[in-house]
Backbone as CSV, one residue per row, in Angstrom:
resi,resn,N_x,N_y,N_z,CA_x,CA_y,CA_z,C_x,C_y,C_z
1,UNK,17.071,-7.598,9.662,16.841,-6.651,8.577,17.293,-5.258,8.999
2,UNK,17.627,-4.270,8.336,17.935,-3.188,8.588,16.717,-2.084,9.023
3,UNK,17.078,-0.624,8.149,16.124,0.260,8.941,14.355,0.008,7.930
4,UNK,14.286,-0.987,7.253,13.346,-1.097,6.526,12.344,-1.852,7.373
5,UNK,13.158,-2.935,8.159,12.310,-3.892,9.306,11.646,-2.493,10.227
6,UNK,12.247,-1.310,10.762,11.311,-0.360,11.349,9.959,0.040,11.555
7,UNK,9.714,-0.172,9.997,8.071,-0.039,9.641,7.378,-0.772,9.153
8,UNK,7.939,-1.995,8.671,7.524,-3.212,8.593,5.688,-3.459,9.151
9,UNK,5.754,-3.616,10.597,4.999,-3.799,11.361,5.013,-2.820,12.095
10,UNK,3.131,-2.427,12.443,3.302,-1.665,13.824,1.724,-2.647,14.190
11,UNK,1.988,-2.509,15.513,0.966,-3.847,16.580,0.469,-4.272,15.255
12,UNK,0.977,-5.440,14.846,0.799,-6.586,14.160,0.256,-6.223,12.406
13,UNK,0.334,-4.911,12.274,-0.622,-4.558,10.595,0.853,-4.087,9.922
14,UNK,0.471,-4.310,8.709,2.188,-3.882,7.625,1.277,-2.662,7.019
15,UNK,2.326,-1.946,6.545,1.932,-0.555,5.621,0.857,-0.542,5.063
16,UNK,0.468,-1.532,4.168,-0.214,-1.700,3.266,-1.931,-1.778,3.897
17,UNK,-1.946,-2.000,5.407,-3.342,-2.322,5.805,-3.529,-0.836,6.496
18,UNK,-4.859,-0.355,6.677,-5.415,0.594,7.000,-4.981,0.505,8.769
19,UNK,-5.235,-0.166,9.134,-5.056,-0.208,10.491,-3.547,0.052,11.273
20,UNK,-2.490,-0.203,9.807,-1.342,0.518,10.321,-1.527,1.838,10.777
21,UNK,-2.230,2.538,10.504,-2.050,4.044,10.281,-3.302,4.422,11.377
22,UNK,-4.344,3.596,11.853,-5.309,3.733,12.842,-4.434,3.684,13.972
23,UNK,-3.653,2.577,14.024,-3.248,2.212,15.541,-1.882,3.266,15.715
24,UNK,-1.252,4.223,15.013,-0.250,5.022,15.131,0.921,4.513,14.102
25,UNK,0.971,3.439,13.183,1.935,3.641,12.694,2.291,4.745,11.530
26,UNK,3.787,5.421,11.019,4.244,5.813,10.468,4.035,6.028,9.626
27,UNK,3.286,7.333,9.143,3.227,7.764,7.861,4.080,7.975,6.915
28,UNK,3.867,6.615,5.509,5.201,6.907,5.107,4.980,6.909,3.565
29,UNK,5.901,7.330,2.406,5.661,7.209,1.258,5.193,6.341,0.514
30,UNK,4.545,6.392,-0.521,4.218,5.269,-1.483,5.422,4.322,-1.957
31,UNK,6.529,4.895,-1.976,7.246,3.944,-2.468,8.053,3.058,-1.547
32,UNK,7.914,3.917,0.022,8.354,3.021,1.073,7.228,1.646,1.390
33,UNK,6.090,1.956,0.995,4.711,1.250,1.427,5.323,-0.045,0.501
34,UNK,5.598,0.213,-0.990,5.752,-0.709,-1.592,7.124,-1.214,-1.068
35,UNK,8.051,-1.099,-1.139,9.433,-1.678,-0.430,9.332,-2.532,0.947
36,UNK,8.066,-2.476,1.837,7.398,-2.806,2.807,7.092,-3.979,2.326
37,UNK,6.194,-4.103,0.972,5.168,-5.106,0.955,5.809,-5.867,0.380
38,UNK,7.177,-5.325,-0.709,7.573,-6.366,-1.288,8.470,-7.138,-0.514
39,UNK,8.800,-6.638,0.712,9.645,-7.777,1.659,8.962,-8.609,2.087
40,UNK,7.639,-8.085,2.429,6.694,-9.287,3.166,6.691,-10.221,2.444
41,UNK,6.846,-10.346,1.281,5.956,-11.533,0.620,4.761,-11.327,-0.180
42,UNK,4.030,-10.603,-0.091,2.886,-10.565,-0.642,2.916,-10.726,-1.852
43,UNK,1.518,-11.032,-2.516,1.851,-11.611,-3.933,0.677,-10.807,-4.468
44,UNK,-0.403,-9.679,-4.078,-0.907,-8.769,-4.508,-2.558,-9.289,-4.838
45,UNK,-3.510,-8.642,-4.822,-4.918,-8.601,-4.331,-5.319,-9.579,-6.108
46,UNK,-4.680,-9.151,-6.928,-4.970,-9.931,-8.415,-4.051,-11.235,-8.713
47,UNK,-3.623,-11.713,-7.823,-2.319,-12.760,-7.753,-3.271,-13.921,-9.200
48,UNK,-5.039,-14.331,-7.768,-5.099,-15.423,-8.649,-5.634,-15.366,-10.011
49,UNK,-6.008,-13.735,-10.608,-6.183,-13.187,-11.922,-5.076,-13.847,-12.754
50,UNK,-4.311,-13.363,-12.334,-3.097,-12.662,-13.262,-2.716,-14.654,-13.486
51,UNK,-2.959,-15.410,-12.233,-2.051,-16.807,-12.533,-3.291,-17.267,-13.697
52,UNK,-4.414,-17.288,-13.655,-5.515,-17.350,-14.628,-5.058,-17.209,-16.157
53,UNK,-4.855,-15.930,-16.133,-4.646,-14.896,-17.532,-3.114,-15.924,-17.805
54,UNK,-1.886,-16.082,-17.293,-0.968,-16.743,-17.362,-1.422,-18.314,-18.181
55,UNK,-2.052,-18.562,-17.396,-2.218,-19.880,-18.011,-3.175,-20.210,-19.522
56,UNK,-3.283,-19.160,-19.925,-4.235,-19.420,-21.100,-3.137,-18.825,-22.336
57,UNK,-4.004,-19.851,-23.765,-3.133,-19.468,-24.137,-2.784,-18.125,-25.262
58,UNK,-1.592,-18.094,-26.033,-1.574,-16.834,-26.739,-2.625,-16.962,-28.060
59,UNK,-3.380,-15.614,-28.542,-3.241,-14.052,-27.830,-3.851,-13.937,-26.707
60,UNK,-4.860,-14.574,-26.208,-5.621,-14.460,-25.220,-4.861,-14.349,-23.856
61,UNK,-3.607,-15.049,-23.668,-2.793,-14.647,-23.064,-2.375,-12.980,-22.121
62,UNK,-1.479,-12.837,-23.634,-1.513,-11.304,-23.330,-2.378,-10.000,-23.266
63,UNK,-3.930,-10.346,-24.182,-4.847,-9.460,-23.843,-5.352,-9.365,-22.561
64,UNK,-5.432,-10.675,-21.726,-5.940,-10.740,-20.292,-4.804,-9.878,-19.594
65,UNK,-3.478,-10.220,-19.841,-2.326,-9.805,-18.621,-2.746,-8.132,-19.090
66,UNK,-2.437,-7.766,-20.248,-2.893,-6.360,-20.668,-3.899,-5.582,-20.170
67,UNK,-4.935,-6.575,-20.077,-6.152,-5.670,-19.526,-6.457,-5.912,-18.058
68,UNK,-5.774,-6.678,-17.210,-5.121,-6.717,-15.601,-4.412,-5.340,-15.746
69,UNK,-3.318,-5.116,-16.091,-2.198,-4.233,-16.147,-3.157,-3.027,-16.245
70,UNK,-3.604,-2.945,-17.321,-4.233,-1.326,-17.115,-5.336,-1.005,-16.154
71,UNK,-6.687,-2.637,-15.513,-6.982,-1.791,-14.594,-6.297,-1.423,-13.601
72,UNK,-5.143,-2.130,-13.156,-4.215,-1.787,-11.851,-3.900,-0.887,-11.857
73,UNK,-3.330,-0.107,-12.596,-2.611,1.380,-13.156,-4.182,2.462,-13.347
74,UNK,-5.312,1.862,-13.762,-6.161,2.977,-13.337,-6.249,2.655,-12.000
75,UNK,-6.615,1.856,-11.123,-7.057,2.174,-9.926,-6.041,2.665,-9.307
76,UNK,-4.043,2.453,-9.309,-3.151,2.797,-8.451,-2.875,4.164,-8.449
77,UNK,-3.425,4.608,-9.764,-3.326,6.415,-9.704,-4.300,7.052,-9.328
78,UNK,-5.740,6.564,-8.693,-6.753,6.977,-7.730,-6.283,6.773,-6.336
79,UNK,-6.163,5.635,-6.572,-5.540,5.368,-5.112,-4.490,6.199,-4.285
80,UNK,-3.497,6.390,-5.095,-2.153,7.560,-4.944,-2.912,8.869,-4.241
81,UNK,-3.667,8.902,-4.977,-4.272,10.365,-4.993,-4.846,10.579,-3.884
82,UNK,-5.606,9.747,-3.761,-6.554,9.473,-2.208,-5.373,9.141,-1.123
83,UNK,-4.829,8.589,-1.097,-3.395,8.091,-0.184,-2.926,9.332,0.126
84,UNK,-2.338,9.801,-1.274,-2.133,11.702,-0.584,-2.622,12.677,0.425
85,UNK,-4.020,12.881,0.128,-4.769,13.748,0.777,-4.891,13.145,2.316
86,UNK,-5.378,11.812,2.013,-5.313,11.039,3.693,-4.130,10.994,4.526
87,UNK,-2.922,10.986,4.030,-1.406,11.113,4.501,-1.580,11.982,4.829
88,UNK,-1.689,13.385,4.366,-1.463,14.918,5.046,-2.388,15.044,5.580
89,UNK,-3.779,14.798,5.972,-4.684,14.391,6.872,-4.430,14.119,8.110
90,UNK,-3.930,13.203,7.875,-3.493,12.341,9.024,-1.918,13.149,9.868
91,UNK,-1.093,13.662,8.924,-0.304,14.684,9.607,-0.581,15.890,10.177
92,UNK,-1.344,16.263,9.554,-2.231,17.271,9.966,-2.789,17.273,11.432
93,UNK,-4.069,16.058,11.658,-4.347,15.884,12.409,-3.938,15.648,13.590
94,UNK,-2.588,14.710,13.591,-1.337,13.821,14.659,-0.582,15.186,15.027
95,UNK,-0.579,16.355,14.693,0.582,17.247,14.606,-0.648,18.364,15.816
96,UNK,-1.809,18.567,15.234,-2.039,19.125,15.976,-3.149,18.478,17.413
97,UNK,-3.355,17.160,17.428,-4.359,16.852,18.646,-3.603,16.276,19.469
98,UNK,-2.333,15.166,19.115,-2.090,14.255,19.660,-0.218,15.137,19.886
99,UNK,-0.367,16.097,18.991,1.000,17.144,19.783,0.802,17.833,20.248
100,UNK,-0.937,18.559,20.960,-1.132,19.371,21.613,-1.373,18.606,23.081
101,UNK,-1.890,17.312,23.043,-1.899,16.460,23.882,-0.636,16.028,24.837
102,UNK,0.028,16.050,23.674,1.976,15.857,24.723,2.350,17.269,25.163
103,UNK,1.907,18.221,25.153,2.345,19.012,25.921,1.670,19.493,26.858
104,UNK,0.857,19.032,27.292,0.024,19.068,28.328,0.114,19.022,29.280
């Protein structure tokens, strides 16, 4: 894979898990996080919702996929938000303990 395999993994966690970012990996954008996950494979925390809502039939169908869809989109724009503040947090923090530390 190219420069996307880079951040893929760091000691064994992908973007998407908290522990990437505990153990030192790469703080990186939301939309790199997703470009990450969608190589892995993953098939997303509502997979077996959504195959549920799929299988039933219309209208009930599309009101289920509909009302999946919008809570995802409320929680992914909290989430963003919180992701933000913790990203520059976390730069914040790495910039000044662990770069005052390397020059030591």
């Amino acid at each position: 894979m190219n420069a996307a395999k880079s951040y893929i993994e760091h000691r064994g966690y992908q973007p998407g898990h908290p522990w990437y970012y505990k153990l030192g990996g790469k703080v990186l954008r939301p939309k790199q996080i997703l470009s990450a996950v969608k190589a892995s494979g993953y098939q997303g925390y509502r997979f077996d919702d959504i195959q549920q809502a799929d299988n039933k039939a219309e209208p009930q169908r599309s009101v289920a996929l509909r009302n999946i869809r919008q809570e995802v989109l409320t929680r992914l724009i909290s989430d963003l938000s919180s992701y933000r503040a913790y990203a520059r947090d976390l730069r914040d923090y790495r910039a000044r303990f662990i770069g005052a530390r390397l020059q030591l």
